[in-house]
PDBQT receptor file of N, H, CA, C and O in Angstrom, charges set to zero:
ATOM      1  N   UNK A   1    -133.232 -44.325  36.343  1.00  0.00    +0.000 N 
ATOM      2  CA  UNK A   1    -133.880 -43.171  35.769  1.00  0.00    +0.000 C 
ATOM      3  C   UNK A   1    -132.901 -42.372  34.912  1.00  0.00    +0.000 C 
ATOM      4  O   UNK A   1    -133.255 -41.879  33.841  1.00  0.00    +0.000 OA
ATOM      5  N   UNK A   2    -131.775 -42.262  35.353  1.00  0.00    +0.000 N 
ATOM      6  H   UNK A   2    -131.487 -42.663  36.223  1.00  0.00    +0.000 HD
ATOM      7  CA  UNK A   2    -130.714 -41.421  34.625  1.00  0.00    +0.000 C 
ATOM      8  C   UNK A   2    -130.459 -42.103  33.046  1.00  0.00    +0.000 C 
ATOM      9  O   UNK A   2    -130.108 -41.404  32.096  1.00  0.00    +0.000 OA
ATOM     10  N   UNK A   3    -130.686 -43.505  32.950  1.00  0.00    +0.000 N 
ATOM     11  H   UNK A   3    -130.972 -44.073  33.722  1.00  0.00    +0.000 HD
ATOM     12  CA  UNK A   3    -130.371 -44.049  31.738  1.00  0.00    +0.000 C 
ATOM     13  C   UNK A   3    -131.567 -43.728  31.261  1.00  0.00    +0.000 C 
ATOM     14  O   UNK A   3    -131.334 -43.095  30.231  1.00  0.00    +0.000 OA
ATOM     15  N   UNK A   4    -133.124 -43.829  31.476  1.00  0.00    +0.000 N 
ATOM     16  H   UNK A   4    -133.312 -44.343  32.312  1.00  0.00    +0.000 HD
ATOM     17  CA  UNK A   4    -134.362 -44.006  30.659  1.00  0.00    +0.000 C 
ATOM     18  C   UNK A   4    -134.098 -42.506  30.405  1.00  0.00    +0.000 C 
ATOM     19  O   UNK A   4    -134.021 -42.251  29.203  1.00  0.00    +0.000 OA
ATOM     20  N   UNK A   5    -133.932 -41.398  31.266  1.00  0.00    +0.000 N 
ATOM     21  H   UNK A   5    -133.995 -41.605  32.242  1.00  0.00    +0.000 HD
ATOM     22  CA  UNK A   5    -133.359 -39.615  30.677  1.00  0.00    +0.000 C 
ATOM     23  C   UNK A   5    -132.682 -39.552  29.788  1.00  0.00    +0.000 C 
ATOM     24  O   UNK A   5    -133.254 -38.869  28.938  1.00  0.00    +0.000 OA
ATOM     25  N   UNK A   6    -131.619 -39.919  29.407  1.00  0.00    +0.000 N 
ATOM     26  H   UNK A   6    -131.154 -40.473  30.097  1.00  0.00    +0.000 HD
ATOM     27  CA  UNK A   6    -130.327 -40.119  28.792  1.00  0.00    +0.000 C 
ATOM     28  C   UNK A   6    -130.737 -40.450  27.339  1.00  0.00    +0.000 C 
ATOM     29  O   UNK A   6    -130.636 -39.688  26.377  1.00  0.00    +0.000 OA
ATOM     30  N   UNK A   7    -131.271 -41.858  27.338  1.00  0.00    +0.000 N 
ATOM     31  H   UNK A   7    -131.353 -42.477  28.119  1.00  0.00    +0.000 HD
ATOM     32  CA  UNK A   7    -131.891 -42.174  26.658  1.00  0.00    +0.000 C 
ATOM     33  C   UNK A   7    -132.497 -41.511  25.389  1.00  0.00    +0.000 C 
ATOM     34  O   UNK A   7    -132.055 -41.318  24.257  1.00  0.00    +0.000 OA
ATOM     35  N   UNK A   8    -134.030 -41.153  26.190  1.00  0.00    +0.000 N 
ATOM     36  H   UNK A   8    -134.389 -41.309  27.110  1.00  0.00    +0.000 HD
ATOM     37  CA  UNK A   8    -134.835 -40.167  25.625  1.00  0.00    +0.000 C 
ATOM     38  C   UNK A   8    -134.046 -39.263  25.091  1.00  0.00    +0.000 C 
ATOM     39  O   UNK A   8    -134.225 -39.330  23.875  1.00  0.00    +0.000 OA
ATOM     40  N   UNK A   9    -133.152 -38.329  25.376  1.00  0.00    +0.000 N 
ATOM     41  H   UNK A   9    -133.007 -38.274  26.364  1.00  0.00    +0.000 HD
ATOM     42  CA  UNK A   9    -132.697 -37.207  25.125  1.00  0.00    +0.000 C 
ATOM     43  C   UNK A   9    -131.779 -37.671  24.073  1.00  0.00    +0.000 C 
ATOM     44  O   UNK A   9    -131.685 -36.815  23.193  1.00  0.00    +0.000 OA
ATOM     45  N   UNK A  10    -131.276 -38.413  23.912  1.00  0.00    +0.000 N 
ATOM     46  H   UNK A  10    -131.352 -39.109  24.626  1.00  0.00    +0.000 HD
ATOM     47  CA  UNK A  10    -130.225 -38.955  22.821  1.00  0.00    +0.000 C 
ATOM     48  C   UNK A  10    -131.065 -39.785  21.439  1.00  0.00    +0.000 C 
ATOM     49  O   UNK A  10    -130.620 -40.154  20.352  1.00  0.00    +0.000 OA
ATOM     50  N   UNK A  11    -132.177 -39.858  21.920  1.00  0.00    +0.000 N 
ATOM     51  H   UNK A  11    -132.539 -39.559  22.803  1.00  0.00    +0.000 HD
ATOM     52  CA  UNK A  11    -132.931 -40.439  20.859  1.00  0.00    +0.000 C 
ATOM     53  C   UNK A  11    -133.993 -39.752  20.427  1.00  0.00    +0.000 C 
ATOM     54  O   UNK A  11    -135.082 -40.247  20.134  1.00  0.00    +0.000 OA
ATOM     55  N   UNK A  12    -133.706 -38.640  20.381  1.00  0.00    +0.000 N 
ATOM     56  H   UNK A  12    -132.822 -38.238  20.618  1.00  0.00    +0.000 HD
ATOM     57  CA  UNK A  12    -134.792 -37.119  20.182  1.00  0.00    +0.000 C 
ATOM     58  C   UNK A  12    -136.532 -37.352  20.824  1.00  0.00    +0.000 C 
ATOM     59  O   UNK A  12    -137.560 -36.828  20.394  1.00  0.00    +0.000 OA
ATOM     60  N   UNK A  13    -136.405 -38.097  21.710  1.00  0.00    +0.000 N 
ATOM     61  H   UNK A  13    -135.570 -38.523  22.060  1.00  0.00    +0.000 HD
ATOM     62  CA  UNK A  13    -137.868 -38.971  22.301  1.00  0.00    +0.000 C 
ATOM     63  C   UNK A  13    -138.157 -37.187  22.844  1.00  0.00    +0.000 C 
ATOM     64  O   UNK A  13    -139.253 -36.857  22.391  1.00  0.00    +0.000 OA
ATOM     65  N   UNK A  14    -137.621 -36.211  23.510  1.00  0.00    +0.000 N 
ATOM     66  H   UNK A  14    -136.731 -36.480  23.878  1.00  0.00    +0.000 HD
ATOM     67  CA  UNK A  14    -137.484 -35.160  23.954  1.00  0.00    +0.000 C 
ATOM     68  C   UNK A  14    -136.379 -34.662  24.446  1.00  0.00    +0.000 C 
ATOM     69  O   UNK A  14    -135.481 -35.341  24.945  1.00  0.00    +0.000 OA
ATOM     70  N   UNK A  15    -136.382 -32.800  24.273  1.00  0.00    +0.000 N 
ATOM     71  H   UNK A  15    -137.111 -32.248  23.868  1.00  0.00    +0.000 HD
ATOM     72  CA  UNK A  15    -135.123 -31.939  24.302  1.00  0.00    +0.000 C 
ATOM     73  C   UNK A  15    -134.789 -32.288  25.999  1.00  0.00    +0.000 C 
ATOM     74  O   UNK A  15    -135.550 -32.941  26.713  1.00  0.00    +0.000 OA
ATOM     75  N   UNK A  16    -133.655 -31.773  26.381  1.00  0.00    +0.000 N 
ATOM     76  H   UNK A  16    -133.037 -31.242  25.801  1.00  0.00    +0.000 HD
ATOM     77  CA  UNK A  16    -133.175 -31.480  27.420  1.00  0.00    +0.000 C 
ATOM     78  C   UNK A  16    -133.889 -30.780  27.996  1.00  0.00    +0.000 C 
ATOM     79  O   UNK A  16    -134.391 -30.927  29.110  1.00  0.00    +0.000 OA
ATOM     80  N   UNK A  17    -134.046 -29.392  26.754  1.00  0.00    +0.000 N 
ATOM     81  H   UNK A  17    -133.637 -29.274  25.849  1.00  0.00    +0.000 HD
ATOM     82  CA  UNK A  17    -135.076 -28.152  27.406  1.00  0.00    +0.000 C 
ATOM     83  C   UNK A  17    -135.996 -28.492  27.835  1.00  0.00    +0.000 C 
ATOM     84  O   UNK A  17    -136.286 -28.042  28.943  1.00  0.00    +0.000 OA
ATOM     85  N   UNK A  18    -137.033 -29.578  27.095  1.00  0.00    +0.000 N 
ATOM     86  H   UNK A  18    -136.797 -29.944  26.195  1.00  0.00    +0.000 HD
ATOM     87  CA  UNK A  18    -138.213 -29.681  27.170  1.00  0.00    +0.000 C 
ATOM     88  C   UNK A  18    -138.231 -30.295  28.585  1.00  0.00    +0.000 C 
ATOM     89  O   UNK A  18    -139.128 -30.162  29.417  1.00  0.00    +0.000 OA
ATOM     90  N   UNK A  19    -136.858 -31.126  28.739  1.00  0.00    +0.000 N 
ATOM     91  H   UNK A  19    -136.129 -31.234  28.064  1.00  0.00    +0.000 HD
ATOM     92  CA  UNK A  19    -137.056 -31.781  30.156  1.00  0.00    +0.000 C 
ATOM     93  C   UNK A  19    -136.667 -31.190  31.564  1.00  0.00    +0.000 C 
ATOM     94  O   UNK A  19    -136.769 -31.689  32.685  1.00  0.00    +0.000 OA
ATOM     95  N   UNK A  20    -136.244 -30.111  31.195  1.00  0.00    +0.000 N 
ATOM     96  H   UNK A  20    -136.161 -29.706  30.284  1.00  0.00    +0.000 HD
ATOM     97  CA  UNK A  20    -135.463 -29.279  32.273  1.00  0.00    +0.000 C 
ATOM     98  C   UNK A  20    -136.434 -28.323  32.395  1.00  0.00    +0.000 C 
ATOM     99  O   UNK A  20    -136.485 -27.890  33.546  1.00  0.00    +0.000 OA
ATOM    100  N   UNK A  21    -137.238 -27.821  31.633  1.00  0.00    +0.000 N 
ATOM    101  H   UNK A  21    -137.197 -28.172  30.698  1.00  0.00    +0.000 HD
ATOM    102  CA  UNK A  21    -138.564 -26.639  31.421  1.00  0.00    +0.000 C 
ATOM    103  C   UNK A  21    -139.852 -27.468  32.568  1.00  0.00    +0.000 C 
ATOM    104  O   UNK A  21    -140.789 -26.821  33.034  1.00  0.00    +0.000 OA
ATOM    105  N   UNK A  22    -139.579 -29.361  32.934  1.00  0.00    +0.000 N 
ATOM    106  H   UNK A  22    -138.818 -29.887  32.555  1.00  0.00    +0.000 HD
ATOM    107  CA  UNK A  22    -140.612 -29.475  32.933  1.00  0.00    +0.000 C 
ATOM    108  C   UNK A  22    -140.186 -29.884  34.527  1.00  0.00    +0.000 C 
ATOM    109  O   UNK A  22    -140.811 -29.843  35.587  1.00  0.00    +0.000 OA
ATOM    110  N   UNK A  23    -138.913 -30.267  34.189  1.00  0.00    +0.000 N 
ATOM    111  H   UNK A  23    -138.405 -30.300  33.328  1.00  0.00    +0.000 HD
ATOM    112  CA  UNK A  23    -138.608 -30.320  35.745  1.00  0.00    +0.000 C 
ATOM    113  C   UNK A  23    -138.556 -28.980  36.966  1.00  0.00    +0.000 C 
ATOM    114  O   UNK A  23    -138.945 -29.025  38.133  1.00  0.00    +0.000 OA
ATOM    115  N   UNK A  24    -138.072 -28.084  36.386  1.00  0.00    +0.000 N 
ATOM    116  H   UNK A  24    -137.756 -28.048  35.438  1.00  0.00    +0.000 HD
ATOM    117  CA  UNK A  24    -138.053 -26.756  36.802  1.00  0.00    +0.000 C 
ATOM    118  C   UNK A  24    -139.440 -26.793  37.307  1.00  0.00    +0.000 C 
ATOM    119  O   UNK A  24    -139.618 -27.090  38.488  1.00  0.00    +0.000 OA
ATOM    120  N   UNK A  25    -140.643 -26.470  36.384  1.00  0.00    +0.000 N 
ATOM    121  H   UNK A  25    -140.498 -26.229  35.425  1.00  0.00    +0.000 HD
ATOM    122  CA  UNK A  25    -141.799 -26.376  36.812  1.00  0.00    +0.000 C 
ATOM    123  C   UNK A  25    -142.670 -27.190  37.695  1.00  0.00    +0.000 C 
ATOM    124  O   UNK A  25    -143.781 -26.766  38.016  1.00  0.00    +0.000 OA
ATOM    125  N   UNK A  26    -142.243 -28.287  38.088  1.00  0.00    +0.000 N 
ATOM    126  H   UNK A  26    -141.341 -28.631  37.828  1.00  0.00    +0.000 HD
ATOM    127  CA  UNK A  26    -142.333 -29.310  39.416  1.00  0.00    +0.000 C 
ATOM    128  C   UNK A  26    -141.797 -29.307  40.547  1.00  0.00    +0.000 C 
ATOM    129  O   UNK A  26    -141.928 -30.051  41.519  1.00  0.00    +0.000 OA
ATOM    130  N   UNK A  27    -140.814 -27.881  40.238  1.00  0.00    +0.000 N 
ATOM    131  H   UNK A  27    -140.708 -27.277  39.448  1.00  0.00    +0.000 HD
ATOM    132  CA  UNK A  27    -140.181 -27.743  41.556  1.00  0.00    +0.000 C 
ATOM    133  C   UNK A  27    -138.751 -27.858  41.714  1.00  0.00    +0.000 C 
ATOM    134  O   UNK A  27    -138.272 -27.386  42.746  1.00  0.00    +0.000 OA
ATOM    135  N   UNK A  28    -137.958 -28.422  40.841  1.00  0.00    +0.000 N 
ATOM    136  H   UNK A  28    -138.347 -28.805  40.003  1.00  0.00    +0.000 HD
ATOM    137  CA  UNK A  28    -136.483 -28.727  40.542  1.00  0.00    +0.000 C 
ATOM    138  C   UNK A  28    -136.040 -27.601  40.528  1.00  0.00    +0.000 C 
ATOM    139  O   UNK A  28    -136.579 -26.641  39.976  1.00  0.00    +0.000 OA
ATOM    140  N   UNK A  29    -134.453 -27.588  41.462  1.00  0.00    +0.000 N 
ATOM    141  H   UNK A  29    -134.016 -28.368  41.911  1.00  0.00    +0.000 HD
ATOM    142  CA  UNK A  29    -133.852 -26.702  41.503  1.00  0.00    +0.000 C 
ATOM    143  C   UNK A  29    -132.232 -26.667  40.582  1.00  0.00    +0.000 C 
ATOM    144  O   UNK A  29    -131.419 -25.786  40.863  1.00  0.00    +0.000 OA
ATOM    145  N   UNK A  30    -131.943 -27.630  39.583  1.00  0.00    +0.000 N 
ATOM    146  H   UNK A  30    -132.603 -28.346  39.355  1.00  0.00    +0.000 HD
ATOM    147  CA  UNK A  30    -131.244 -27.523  39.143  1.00  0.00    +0.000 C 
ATOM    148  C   UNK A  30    -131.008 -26.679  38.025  1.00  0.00    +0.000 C 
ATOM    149  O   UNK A  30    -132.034 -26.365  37.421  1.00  0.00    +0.000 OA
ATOM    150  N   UNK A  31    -129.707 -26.125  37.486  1.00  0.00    +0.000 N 
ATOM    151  H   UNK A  31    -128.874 -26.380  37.977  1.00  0.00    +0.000 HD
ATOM    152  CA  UNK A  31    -129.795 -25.171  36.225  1.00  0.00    +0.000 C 
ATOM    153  C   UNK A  31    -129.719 -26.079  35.309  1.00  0.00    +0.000 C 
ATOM    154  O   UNK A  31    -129.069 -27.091  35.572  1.00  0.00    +0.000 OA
ATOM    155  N   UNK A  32    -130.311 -25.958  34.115  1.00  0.00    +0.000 N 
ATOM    156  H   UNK A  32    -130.839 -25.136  33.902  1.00  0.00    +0.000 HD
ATOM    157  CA  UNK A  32    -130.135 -27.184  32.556  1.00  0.00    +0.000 C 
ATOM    158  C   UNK A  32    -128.692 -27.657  32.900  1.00  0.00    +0.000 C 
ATOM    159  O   UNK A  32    -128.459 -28.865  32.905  1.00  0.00    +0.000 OA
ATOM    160  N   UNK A  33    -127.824 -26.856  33.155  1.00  0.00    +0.000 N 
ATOM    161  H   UNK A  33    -128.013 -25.874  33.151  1.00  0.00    +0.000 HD
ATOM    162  CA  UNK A  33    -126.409 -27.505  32.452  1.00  0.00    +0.000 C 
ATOM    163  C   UNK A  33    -126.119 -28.540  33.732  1.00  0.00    +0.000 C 
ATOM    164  O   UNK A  33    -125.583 -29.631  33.539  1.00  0.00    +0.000 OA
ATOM    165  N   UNK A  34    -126.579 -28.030  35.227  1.00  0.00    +0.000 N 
ATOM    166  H   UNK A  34    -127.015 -27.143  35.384  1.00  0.00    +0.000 HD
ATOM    167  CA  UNK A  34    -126.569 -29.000  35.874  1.00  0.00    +0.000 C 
ATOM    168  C   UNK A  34    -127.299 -30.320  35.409  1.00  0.00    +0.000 C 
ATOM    169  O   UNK A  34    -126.533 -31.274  35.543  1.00  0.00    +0.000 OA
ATOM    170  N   UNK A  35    -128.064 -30.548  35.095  1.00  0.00    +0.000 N 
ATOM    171  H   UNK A  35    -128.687 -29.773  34.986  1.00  0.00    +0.000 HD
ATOM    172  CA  UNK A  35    -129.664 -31.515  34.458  1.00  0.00    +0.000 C 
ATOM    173  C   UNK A  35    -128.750 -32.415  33.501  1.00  0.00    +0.000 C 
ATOM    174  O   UNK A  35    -128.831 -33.610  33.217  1.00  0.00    +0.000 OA
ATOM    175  N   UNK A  36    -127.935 -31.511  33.142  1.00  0.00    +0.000 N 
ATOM    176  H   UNK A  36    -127.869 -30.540  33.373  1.00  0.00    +0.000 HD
ATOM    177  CA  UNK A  36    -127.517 -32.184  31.815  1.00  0.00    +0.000 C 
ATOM    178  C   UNK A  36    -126.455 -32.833  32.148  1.00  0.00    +0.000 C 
ATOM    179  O   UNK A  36    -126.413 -33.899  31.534  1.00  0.00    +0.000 OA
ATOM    180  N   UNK A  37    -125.269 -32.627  33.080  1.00  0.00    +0.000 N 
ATOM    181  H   UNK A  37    -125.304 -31.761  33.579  1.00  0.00    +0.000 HD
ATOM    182  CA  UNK A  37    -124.077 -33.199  33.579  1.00  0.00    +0.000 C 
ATOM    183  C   UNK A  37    -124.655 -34.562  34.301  1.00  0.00    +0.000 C 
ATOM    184  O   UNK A  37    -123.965 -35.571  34.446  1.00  0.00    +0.000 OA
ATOM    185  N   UNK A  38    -126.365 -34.415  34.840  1.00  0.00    +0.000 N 
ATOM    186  H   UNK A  38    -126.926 -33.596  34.722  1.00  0.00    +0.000 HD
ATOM    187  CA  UNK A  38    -126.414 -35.195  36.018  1.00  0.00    +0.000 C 
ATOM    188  C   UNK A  38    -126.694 -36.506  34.917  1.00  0.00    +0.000 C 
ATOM    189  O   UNK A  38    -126.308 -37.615  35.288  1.00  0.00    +0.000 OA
ATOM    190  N   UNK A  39    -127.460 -36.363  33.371  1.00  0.00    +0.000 N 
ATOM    191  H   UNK A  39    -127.773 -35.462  33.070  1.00  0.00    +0.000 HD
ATOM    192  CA  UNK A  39    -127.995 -37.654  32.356  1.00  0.00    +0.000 C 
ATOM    193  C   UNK A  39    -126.638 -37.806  32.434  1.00  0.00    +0.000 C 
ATOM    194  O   UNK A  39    -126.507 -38.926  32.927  1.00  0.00    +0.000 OA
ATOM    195  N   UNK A  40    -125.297 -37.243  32.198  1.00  0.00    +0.000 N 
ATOM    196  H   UNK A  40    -125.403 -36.333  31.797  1.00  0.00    +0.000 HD
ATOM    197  CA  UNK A  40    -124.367 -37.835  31.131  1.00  0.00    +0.000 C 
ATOM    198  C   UNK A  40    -123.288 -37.926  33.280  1.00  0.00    +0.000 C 
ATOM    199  O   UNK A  40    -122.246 -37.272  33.325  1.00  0.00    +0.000 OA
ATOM    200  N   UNK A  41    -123.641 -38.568  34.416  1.00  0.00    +0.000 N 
ATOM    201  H   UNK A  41    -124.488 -39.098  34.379  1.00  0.00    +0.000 HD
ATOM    202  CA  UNK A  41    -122.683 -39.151  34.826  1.00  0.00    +0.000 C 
ATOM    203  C   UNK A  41    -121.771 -38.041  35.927  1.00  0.00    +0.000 C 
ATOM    204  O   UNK A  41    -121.257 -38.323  37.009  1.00  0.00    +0.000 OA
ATOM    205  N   UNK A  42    -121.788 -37.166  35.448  1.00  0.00    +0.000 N 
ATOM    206  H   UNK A  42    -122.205 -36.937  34.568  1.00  0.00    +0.000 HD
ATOM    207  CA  UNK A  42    -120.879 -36.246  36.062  1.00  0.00    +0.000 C 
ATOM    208  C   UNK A  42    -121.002 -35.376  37.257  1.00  0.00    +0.000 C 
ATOM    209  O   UNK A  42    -120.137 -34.681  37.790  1.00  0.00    +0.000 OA
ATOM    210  N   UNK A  43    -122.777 -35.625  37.709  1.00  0.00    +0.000 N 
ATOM    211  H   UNK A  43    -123.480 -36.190  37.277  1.00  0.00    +0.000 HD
ATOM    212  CA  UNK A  43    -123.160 -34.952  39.054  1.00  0.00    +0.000 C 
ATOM    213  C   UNK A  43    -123.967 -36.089  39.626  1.00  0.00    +0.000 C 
ATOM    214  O   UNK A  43    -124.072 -37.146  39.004  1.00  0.00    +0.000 OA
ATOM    215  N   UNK A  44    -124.481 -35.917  40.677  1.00  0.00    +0.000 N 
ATOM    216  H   UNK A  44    -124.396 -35.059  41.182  1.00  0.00    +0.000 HD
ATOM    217  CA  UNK A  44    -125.829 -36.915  41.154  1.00  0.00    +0.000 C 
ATOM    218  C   UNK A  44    -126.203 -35.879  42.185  1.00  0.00    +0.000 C 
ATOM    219  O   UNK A  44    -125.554 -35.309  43.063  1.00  0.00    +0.000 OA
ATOM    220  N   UNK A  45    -127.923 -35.799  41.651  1.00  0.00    +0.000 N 
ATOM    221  H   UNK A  45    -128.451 -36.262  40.938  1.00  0.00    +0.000 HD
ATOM    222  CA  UNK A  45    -128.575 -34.935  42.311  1.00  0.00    +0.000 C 
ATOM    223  C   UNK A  45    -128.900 -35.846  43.666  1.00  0.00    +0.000 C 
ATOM    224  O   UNK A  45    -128.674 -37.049  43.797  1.00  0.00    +0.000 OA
ATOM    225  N   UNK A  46    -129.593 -34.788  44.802  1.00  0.00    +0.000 N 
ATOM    226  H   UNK A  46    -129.776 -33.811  44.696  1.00  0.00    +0.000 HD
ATOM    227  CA  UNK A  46    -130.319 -35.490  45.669  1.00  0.00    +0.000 C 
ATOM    228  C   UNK A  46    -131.442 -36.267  46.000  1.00  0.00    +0.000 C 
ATOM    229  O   UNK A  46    -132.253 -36.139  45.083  1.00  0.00    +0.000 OA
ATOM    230  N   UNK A  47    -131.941 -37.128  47.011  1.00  0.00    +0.000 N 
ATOM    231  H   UNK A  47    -131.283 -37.233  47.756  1.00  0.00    +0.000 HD
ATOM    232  CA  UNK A  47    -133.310 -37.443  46.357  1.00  0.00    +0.000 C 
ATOM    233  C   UNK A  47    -134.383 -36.844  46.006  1.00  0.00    +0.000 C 
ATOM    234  O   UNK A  47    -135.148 -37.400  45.219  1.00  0.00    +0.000 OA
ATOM    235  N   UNK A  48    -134.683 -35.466  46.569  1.00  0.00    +0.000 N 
ATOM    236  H   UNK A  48    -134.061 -35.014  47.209  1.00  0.00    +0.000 HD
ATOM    237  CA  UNK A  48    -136.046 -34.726  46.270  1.00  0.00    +0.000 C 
ATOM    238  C   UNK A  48    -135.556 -34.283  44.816  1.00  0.00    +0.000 C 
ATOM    239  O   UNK A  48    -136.444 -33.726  44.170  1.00  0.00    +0.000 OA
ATOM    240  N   UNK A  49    -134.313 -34.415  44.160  1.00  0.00    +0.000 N 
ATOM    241  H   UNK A  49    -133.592 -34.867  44.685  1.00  0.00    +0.000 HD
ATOM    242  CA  UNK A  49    -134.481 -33.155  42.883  1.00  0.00    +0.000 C 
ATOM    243  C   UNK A  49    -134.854 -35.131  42.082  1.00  0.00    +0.000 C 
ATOM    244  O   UNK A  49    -135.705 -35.282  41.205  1.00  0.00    +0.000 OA
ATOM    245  N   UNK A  50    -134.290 -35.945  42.466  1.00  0.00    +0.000 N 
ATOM    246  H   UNK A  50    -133.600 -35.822  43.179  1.00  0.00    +0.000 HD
ATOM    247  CA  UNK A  50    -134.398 -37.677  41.634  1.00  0.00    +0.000 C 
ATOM    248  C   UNK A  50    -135.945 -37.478  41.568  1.00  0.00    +0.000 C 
ATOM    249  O   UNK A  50    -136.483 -37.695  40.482  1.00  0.00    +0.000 OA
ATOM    250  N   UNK A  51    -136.739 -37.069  42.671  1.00  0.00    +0.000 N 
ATOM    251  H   UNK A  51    -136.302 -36.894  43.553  1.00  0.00    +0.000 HD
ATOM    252  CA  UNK A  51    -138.103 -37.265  42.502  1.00  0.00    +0.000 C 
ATOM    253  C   UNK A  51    -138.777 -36.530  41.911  1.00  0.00    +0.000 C 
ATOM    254  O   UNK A  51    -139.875 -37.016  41.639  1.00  0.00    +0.000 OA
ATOM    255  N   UNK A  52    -138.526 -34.973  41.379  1.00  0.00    +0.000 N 
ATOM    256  H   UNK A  52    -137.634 -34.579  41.600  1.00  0.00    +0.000 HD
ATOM    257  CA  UNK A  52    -139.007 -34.358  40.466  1.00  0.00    +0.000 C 
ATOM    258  C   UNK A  52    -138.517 -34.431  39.287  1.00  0.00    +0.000 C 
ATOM    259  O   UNK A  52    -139.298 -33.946  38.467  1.00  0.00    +0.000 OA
ATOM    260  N   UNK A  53    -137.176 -34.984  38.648  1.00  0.00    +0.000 N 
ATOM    261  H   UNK A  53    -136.541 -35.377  39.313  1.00  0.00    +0.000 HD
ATOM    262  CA  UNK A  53    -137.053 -35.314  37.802  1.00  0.00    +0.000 C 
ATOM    263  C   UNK A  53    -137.864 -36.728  36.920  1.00  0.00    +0.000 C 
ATOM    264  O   UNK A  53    -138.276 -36.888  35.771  1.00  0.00    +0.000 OA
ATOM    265  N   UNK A  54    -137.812 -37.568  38.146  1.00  0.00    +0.000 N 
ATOM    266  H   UNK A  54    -137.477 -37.439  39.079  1.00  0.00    +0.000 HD
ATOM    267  CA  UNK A  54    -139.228 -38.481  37.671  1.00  0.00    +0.000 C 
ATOM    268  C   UNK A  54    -140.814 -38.151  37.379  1.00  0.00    +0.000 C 
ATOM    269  O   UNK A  54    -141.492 -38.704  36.513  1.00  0.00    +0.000 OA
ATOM    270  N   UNK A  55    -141.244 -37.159  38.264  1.00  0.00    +0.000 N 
ATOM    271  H   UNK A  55    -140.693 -36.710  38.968  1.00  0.00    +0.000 HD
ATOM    272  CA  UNK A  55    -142.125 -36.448  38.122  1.00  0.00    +0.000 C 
ATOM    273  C   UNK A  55    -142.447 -35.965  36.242  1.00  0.00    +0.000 C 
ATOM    274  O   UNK A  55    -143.199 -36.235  35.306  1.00  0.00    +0.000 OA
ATOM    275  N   UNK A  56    -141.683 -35.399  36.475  1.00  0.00    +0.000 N 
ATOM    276  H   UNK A  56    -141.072 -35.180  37.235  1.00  0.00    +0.000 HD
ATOM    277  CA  UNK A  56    -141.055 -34.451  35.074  1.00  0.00    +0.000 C 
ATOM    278  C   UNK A  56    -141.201 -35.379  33.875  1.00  0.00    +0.000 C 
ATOM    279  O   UNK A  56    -141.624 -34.981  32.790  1.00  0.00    +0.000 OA
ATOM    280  N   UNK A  57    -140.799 -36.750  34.143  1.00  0.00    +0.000 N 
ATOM    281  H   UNK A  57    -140.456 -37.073  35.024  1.00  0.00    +0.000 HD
ATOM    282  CA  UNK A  57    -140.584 -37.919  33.180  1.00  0.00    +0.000 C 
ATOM    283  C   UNK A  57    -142.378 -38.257  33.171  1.00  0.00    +0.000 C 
ATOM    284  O   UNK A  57    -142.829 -38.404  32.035  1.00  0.00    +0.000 OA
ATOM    285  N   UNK A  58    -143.317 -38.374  34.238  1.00  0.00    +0.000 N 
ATOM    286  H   UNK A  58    -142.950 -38.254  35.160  1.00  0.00    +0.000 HD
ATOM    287  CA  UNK A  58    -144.314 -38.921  33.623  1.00  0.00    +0.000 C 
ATOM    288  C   UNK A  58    -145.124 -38.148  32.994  1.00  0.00    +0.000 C 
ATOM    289  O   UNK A  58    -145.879 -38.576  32.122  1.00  0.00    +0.000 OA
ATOM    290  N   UNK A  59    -145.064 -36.747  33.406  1.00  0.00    +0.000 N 
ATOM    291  H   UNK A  59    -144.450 -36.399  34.115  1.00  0.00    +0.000 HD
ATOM    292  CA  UNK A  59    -145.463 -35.607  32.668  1.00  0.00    +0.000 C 
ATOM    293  C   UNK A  59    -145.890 -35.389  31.066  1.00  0.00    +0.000 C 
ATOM    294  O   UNK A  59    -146.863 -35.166  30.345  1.00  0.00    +0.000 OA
ATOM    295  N   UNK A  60    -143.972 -35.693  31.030  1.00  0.00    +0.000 N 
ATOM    296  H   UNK A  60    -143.182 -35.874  31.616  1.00  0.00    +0.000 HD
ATOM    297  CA  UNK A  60    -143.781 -35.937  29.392  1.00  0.00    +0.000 C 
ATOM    298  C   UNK A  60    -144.027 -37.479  29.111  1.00  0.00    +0.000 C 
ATOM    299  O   UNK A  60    -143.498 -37.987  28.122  1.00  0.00    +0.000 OA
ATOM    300  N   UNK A  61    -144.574 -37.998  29.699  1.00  0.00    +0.000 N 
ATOM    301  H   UNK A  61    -145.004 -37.585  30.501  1.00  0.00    +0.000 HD
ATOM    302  CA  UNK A  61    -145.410 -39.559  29.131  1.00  0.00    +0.000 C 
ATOM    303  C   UNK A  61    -144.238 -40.208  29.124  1.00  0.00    +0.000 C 
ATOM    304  O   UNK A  61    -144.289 -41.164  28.350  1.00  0.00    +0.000 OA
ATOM    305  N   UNK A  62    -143.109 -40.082  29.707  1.00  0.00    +0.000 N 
ATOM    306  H   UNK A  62    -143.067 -39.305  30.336  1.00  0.00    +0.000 HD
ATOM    307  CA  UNK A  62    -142.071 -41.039  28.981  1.00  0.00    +0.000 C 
ATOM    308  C   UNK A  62    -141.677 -41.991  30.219  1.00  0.00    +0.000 C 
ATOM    309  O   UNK A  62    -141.235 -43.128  30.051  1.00  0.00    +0.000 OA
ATOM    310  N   UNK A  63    -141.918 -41.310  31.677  1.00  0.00    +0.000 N 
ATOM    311  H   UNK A  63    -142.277 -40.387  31.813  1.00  0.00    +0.000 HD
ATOM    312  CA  UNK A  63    -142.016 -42.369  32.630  1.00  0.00    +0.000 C 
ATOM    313  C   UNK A  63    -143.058 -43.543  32.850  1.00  0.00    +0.000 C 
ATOM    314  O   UNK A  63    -142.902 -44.341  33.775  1.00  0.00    +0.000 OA
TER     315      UNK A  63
């Protein structure tokens, strides 16, 4: 999931914001800049925030 995020976001498929605006609203407790360390490698969330971030992904049609 972190690569199909990554991805998207690097290939203007959708913003960070747009994905962090959508994860937030599913329930995610991370701040963007956390969200953003976790696509590029540098954090790993837990499983409930992995599952609203997927959430978040089918939302925006991209899961």
């Amino acid at each position: 999931m972190q690569g199909k995020c990554r991805r998207s976001v690097a290939q203007h498929v959708i913003t960070l914001e747009d994905l962090w605006v959508q994860y937030w609203a599913n329930g995610g407790c991370a701040k963007e800049e956390e969200l953003d360390a976790y696509l590029n490698g540098v954090l790993e969330p837990d499983a409930f925030e992995l599952a609203v971030l997927g959430w978040a992904l089918e939302d925006l049609a991209i899961g």
